[in-house]
C-alpha positions as CSV (number, residue, x, y, z in Angstrom):
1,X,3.2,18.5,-37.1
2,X,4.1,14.8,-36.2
3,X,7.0,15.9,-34.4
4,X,5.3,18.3,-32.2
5,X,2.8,15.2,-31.2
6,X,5.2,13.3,-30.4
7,X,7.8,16.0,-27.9
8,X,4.5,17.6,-26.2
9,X,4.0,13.1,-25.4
10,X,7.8,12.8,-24.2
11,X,7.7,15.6,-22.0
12,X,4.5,14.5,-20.1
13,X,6.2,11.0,-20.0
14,X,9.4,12.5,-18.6
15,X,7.4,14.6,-16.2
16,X,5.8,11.2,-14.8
17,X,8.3,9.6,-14.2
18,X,10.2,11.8,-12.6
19,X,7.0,12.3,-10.5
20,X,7.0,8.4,-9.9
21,X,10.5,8.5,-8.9
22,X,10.5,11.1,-6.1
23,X,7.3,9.3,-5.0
24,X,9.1,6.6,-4.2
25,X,13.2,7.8,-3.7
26,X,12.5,11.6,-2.4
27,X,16.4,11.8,-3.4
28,X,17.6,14.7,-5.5
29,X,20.2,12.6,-6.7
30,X,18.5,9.5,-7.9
31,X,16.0,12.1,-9.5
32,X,18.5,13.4,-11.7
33,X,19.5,9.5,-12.4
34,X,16.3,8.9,-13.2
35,X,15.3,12.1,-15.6
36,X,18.7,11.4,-17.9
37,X,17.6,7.5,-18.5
38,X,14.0,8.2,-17.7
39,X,12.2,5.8,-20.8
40,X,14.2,2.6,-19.1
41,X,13.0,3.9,-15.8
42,X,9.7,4.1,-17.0
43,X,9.8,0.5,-18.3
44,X,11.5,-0.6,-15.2
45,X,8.6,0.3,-13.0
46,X,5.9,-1.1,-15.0
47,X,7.7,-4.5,-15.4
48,X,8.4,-4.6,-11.3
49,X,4.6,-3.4,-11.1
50,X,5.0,-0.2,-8.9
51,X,2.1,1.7,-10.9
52,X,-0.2,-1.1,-11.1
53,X,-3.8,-1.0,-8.9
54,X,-4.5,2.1,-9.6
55,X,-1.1,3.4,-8.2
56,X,-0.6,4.9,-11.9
57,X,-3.8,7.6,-11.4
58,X,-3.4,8.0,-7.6
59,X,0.5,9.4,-7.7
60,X,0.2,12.2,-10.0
61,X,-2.8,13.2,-8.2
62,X,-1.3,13.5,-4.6
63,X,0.8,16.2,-6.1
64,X,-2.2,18.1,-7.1
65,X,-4.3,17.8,-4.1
């Protein structure tokens, strides 16, 4: 069952990012980029600070609104 925990949590981090990235890139091609290496990705845009004040809540939303 530990395994199942963790791939249903590494698909909804993939799906993030790759919602993060067209947020910011709207480019098919750096999407694909960014869903094969998508955990340094990830990483990369909370070091730079691209998801901090709130940005981290308010980007998944605007897809759902």
């Amino acid at each position: 069952m530990k395994t199942r925990d963790t791939s249903i949590l590494y698909l909804v981090l993939g799906l993030y990012t790759l919602m993060i990235s067209w947020h910011y890139n709207h480019s098919p091609i750096l999407l694909l980029i960014h869903y094969l290496i998508w955990p340094v990705y990830l990483i990369y845009e909370l070091l730079i600070g691209h998801l901090a004040h709130g940005l981290w809540k308010s980007i998944p939303l605007g897809y759902f609104n």
